[in-house]
Every structure is written in C-alpha cells, then in structure tokens.
VOTI-216595 format. One record per atom (N, C-alpha, C): residue number from 1; x, y, z; residue in three letters. Coordinates in steps of 0.001 Angstrom, whole numbers, always signed. Each point is the difference from the previous one (the first is absolute). Example, Ala and Ser with C-alpha at 12.3 -4.5 7.8 and 13.67 -1.06 7.14 Angstrom:
 num       u       v       w residuo
   1  +13190   -5690   +7800     ALA
   1    -890   +1190      +0     ALA
   1    +900   +1200      +0     ALA
   2    -350   +1050    -720     SER
   2    +820   +1190     +60     SER
   2    -770   +1090    +730     SER
//
This chain:
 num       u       v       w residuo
   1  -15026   -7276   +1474     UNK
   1    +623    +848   -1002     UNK
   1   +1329    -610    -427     UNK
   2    +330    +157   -1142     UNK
   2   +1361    -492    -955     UNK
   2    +896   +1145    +572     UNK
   3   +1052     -94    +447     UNK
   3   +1107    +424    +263     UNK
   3   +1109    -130    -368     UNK
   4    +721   +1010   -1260     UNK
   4   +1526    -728    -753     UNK
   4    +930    +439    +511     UNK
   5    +737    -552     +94     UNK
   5   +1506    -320    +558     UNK
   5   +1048    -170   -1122     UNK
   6    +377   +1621    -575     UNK
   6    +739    -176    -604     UNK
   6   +1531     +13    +228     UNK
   7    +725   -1125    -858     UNK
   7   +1941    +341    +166     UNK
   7    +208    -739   -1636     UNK
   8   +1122    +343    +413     UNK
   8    +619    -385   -1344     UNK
   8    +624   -1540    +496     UNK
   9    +394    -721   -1533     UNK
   9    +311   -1324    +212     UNK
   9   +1273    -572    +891     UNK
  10    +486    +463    +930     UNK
  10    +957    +329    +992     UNK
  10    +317   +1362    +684     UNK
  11    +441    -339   +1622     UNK
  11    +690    +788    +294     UNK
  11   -1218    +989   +1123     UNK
  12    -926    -864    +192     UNK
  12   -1241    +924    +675     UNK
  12    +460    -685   +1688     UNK
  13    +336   +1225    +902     UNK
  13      +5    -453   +1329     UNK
  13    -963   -1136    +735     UNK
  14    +206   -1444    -205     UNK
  14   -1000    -872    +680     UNK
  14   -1193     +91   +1119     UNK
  15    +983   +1192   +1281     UNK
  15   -1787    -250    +841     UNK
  15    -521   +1556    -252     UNK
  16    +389    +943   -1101     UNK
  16    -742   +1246    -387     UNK
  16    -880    -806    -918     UNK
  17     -44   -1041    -658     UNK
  17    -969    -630    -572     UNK
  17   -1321    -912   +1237     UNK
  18    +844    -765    +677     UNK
  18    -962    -691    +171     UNK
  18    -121    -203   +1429     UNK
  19    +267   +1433    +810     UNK
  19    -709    +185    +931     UNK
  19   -1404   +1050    -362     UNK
  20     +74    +948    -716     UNK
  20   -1435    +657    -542     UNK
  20    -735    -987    -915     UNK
  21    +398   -1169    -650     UNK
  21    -993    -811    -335     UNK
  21    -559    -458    +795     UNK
  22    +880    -641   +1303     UNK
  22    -655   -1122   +1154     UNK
  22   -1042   +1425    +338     UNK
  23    +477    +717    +466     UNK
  23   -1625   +1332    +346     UNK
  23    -800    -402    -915     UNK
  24      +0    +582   -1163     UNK
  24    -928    +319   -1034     UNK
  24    -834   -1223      -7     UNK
  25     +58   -1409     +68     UNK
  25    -324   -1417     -21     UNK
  25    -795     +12   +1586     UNK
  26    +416    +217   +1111     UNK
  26    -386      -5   +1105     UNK
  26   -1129   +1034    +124     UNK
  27     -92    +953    -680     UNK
  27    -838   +1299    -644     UNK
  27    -762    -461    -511     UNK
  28    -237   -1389    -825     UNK
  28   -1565    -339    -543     UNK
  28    +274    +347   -1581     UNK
  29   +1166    +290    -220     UNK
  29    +202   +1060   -1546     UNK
  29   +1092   -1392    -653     UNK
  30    -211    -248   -1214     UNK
  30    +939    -755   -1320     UNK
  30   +1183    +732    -553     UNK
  31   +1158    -447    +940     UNK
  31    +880    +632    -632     UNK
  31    +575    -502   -1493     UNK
  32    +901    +843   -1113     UNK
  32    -133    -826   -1014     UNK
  32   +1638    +861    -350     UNK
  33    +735   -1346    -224     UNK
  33   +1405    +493    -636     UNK
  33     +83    +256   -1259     UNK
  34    +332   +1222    -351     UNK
  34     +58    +682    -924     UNK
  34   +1701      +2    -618     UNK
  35    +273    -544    -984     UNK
  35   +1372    +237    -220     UNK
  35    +412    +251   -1738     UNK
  36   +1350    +456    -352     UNK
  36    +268    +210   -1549     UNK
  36    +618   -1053    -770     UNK
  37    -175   -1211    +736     UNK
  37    +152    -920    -742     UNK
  37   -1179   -1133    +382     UNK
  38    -424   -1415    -573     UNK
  38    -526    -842    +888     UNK
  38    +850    -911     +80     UNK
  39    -386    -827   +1367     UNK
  39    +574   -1227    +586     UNK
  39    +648    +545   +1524     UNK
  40   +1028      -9    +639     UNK
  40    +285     +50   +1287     UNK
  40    +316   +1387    -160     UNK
  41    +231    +725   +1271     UNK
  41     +90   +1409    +546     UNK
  41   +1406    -589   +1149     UNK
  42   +1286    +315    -395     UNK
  42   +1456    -305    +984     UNK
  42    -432   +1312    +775     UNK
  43     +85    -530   +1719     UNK
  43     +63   +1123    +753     UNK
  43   +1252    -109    +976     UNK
  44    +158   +1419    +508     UNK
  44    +974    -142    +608     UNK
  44    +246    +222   +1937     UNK
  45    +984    -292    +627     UNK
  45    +294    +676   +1218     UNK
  45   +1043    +782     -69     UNK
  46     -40   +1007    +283     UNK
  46    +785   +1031    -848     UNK
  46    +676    -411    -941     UNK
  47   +1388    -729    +101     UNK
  47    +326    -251   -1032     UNK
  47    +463    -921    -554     UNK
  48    -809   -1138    +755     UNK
  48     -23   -1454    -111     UNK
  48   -1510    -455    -312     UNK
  49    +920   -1049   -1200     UNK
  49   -1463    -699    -820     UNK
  49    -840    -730   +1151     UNK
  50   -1538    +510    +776     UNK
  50    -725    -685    +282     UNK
  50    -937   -1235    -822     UNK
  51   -1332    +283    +277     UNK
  51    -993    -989    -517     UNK
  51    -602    +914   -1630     UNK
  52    -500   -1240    -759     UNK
  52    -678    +904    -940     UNK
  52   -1354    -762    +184     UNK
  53    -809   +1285   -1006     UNK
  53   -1609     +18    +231     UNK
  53    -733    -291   -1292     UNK
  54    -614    -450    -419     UNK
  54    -681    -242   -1123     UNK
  54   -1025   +1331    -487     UNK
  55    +607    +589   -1162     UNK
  55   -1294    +935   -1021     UNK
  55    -879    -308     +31     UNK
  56    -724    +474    +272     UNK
  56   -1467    +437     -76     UNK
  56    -996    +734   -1429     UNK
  57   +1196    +712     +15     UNK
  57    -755    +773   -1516     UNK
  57   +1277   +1239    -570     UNK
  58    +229    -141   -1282     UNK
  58    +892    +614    -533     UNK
  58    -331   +1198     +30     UNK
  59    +855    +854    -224     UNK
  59    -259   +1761     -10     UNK
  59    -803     -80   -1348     UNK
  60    +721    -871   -1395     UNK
  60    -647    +629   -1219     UNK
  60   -1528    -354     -48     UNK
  61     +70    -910   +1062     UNK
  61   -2137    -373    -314     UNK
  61    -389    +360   +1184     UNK
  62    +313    +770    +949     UNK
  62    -536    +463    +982     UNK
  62    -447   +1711    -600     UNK
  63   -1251     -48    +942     UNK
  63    -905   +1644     -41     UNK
  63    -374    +160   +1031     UNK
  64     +47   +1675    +798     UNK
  64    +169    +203   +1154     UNK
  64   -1559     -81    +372     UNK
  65    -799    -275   -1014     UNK
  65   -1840    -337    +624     UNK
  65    +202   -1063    +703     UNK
  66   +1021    -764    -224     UNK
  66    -110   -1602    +609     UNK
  66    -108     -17   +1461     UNK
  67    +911    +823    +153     UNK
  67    +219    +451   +1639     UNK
  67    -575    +839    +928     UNK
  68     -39    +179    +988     UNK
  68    -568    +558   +1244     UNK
  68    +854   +1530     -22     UNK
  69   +1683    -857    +372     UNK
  69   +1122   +1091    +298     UNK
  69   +1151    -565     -85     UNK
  70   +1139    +473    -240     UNK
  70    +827    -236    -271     UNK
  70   +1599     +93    +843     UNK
  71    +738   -1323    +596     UNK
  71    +890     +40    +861     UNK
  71   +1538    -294    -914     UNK
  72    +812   +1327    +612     UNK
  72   +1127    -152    -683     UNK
  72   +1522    -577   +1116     UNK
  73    +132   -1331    -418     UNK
  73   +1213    -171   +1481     UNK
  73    +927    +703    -294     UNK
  74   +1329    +189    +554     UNK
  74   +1287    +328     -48     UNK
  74    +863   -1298    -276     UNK
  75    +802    +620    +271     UNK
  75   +1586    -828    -591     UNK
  75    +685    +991    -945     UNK
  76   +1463     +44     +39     UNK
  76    +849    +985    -626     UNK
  76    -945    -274   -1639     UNK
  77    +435   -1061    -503     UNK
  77    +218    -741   -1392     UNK
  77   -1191    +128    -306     UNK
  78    -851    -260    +873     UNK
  78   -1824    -221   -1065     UNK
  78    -621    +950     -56     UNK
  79    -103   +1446    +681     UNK
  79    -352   +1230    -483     UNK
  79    +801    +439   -1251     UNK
  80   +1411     -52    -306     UNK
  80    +711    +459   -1219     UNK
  80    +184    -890    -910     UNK
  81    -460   -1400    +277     UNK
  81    -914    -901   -1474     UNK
  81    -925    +804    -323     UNK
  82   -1004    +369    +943     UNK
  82   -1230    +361    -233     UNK
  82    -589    +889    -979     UNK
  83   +1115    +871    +457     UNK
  83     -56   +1750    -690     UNK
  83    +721     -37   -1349     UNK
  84    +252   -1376    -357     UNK
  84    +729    +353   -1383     UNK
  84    -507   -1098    -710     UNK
  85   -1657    -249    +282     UNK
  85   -1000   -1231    -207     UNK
  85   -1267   +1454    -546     UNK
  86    +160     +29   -1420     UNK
  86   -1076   +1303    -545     UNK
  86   -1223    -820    +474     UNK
  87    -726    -836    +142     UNK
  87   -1013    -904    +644     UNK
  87    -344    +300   +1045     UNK
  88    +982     -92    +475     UNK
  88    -259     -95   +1827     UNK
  88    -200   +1208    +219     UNK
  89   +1016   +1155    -433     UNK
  89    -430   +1488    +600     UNK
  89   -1288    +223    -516     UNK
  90    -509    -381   -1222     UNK
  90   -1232    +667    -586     UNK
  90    -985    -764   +1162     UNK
  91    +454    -748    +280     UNK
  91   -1328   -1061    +989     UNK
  91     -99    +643   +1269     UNK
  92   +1352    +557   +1062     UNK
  92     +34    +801    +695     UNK
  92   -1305   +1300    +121     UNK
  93    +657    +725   -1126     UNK
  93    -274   +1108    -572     UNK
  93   -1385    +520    -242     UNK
  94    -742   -1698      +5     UNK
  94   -1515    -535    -464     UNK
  94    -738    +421   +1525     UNK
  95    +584    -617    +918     UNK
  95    -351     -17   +1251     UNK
  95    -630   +1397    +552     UNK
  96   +1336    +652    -258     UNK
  96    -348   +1361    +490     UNK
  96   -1054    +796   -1185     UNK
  97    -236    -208    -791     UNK
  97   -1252    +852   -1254     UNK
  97    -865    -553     +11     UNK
  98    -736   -1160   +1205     UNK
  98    -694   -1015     -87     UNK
  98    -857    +636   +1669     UNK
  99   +1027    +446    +646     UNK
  99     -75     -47   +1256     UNK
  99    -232    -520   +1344     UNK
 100    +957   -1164    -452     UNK
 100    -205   -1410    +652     UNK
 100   +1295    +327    +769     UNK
 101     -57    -766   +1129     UNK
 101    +713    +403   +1475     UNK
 101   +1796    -895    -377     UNK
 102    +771    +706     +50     UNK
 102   +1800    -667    -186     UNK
 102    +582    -185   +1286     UNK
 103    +727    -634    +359     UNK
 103   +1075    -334   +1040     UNK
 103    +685    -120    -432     UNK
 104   +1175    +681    +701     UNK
 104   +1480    -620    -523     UNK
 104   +1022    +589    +902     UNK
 105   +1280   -1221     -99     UNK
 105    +570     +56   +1627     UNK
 105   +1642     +58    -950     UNK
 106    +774    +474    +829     UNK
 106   +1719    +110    +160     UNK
 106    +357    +687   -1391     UNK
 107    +428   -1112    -759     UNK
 107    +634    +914   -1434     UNK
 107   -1363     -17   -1092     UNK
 108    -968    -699    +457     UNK
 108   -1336    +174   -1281     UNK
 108    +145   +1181    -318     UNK
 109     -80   +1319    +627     UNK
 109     +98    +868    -739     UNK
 109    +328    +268   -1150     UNK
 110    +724    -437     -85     UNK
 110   +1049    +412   -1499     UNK
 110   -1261    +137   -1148     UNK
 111    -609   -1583    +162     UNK
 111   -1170    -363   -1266     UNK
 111    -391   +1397    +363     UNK
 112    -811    +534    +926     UNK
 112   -1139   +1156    -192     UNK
 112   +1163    +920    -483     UNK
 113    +785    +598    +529     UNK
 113    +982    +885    -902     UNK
 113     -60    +165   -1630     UNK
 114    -141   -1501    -401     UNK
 114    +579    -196   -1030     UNK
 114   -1830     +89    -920     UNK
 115    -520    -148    +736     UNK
 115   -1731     +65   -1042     UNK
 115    -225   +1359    +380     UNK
 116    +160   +1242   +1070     UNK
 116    +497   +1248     +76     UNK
 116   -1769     +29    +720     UNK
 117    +388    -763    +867     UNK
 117   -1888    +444    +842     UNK
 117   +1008    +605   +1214     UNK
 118    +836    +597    +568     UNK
 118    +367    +439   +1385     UNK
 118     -40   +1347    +225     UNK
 119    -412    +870   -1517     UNK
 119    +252    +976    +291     UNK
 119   -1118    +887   +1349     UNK
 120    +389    +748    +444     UNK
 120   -1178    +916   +1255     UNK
 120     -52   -1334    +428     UNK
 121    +132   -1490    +306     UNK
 121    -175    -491   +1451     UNK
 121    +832    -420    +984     UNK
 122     -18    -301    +551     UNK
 122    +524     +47   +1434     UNK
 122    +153   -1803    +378     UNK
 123   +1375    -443     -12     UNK
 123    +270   -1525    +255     UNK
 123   +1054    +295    +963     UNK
 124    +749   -1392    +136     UNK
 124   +1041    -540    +783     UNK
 124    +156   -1115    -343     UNK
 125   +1897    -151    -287     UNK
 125      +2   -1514    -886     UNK
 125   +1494    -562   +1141     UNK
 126    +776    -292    -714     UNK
 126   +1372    -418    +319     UNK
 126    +530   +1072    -202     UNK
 127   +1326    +658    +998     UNK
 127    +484   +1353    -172     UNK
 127   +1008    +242   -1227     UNK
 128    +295    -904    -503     UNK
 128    +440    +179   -1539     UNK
 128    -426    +431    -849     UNK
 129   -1592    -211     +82     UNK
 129   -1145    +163    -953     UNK
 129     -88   +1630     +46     UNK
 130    +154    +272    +713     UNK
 130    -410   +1599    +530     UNK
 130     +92   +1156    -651     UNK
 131   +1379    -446    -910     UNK
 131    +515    +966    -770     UNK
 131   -1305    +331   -1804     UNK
 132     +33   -1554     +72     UNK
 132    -398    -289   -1844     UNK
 132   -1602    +230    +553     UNK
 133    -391    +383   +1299     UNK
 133   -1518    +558    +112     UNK
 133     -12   +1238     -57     UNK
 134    +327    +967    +542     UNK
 134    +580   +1067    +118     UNK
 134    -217    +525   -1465     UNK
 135    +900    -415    -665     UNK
 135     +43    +460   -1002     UNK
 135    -976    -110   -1263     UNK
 136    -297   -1164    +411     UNK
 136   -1570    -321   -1166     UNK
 136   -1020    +767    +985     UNK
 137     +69   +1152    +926     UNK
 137    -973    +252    +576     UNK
 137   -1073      +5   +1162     UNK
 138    +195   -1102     +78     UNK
 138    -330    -807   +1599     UNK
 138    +698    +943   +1289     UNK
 139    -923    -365   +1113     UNK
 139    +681    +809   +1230     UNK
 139    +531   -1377    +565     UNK
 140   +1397    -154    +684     UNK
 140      -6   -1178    +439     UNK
 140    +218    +343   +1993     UNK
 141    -619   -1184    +901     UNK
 141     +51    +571    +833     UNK
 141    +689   -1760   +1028     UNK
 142    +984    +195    +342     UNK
 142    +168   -1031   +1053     UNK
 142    -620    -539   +1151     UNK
 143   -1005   -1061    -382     UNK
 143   -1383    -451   +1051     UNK
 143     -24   -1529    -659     UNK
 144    -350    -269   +1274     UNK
 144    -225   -1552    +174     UNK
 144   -1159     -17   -1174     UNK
 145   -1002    +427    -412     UNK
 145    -894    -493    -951     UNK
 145    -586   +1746    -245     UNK
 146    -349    +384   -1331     UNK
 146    -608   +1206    -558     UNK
 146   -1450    -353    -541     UNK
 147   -1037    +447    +364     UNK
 147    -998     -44   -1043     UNK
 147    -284   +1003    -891     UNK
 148    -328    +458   -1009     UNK
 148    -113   +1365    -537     UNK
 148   -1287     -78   -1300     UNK
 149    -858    +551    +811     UNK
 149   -1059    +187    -487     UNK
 149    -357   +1335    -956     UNK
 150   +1559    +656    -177     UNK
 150    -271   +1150   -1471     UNK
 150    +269    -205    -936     UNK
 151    -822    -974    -757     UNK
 151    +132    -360   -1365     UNK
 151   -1344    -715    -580     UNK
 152    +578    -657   -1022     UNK
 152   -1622    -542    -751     UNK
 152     +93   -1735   +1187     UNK
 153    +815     +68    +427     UNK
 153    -368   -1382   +1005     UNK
 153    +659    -192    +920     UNK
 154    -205    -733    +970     UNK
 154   +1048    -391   +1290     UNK
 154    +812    -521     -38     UNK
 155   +1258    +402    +286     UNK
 155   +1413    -126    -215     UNK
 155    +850    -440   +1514     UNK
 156     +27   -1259     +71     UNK
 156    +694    -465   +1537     UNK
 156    +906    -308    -326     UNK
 157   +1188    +414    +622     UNK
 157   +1642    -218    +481     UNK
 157    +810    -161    +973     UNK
 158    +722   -1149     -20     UNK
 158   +1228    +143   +1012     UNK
 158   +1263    -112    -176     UNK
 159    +629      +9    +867     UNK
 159   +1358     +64    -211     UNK
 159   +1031   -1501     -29     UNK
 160    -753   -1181    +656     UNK
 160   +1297   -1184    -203     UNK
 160   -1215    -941    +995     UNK
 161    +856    -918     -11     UNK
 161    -526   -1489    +565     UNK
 161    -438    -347   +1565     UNK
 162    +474    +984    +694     UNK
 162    -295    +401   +1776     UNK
 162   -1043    +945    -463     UNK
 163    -597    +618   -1102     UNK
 163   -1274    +270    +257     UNK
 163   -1235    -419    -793     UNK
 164    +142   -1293    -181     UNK
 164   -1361    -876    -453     UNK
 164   -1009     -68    +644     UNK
 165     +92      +2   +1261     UNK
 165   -1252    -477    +957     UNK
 165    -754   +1952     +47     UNK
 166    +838    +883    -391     UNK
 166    -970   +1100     -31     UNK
 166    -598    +614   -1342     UNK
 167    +731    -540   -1121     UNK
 167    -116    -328   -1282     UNK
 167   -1546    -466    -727     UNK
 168     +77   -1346    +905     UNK
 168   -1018    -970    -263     UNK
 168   -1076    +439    +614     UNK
 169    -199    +486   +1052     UNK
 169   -1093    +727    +805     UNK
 169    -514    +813    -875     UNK
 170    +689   +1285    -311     UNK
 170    -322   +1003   -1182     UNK
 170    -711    -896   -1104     UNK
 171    +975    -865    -598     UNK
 171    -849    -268   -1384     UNK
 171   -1010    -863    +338     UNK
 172    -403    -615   +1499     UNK
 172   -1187    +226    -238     UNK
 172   -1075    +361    +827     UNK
 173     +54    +645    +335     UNK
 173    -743   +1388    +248     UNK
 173    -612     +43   -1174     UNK
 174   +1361    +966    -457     UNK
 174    -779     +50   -1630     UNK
 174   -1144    -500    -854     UNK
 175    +635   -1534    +171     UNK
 175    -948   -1000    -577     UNK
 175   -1524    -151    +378     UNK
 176    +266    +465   +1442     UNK
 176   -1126     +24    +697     UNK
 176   -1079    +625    -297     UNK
 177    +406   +1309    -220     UNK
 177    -684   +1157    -310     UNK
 177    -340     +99   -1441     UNK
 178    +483    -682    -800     UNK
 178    -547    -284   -1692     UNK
 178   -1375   -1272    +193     UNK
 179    +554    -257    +955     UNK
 179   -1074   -1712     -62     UNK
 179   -1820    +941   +1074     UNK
 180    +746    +784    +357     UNK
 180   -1293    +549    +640     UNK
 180    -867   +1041    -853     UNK
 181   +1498    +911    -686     UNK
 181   -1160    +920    -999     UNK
 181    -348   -1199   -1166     UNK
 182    +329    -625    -918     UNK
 182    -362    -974    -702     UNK
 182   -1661    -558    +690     UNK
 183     +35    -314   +1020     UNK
 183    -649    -471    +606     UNK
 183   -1358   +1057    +279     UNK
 184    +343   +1133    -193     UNK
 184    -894    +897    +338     UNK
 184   -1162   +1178   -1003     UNK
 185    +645    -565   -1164     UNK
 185    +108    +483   -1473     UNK
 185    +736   +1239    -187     UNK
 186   +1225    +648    +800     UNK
 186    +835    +875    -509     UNK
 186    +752    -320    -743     UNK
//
C-alpha cells in the first residue's frame, strides 16, 4: 500500500518523519513524500536544520485514491505551513471523507484543526495543541498514543518524539487491519 507523508517544504520534525517511514517500509507498505512544493523537504531537530528528503509527489497532483493512509509528522513550523496550504488541508480533509486511516503526532494537529475533521473525536497531540483542539471540538486527552475510532476513519495520535515506538505500532496495526479486510473483500 502507498502511504503519504505529508509536510510542508520545511520545518517538519526529522525522526517524526522518518522513523514511521522506516516502520511503514519494514511493514511491506511504499511510503511516498508528499509535499507543497517539489524538490527537497528541509527537516528539522527541533530547531536545528537537519537532513532533507526528496518529494515524492506534490499536494497539487496528488489524490487521496493514491494512497492507503495518510501520516502527518510534527514540527512547530510544518503543521502551520500546512494549514495555510488550501491544498494540503483539502488533501487532509480528503482522507477523512474517503475513510482512509490518518496518523499524526506532536503539533500535526493543527492541519486537522484547520480542515475541521476533530470535531466529537478524541486525540492527544503536544500540550500546546490542546487548547486550538478543544476548541475546534476535539476531546483532547494526555496519552502516549490515542486511537479513535468515532468518526468516518481512524484517527491515531501522539503527543512528541519519546512516543514513536507506540505511535508506529498503532499505525500499524492499523495498516494491518486494512490489508486484512482489503484482503477479505470488506
């Protein structure tokens, strides 16, 4: 399965990217960088310029059929590129009316805030985030990783970078369980 990995053209936390890719890849699944510009993706360690990653596929020619499900990293800067990328939220936004499975870890939130899928569910992001969920609706709850299965799709969250390894489990699980009903004709 195609798996996008969306951030904006800087500013996306380095191993919220590409420790759930190394899963997703080790998973048997094609991960595919998704970004709003093409050519390199600048990532960061908090708030020092790490490595960059090569695009994969632009938001404006990307369609959420392409994909399996959809992974959103953190980093302060590349969720609030994101959300002010009319592309990217509509692509978000796609995910969930599609009902294809989302992840998203630390400040990603914001994007779902900002395409307004949080309302009635139940996440956990970075405790900053807490407030701008709240208020678009969302229940927010402080946990190493949330799954929330009341909506049109599965919605996995965490809170920061000490919880990837329970993160990545979840999303795929997830994955798991699409590749089996797929597999089963549900």
């Amino acid at each position: 399965m195609n798996i996008a990995f969306l951030t904006a053209h800087e500013g996306v936390e380095q191993v919220e990217l590409t420790q759930p890719w190394q899963a997703v890849t080790e998973a048997g699944h094609i991960p595919r960088l998704v970004s709003v510009k093409p050519g390199r993706v600048q990532a960061f360690d908090h708030l020092d310029k790490a490595d960059t990653f090569p695009v994969d596929d632009v938001v404006s020619d990307a369609s959420v059929t392409d994909y399996a499900a959809l992974v959103l990293p953190g980093g302060v800067a590349n969720p609030d590129f994101l959300r002010m990328d009319e592309q990217a939220v509509a692509l978000v936004r796609g995910f969930f009316e599609a009902g294809k499975p989302v992840a998203a870890i630390c400040h990603a939130p914001w994007t779902l805030v900002e395409a307004d899928v949080v309302r009635g569910r139940t996440l956990t992001s970075w405790p900053s985030v807490r407030t701008d969920i709240r208020n678009a609706g969302g229940i927010w709850v402080d946990e190493q990783v949330r799954t929330c299965l009341s909506g049109p799709n599965t919605l996995i969250t965490s809170r920061r970078p000490d919880d990837l390894e329970a993160f990545c489990s979840a999303f795929l699980t997830e994955l798991a369980r699409q590749t089996a009903g797929a597999g089963t004709g549900s």
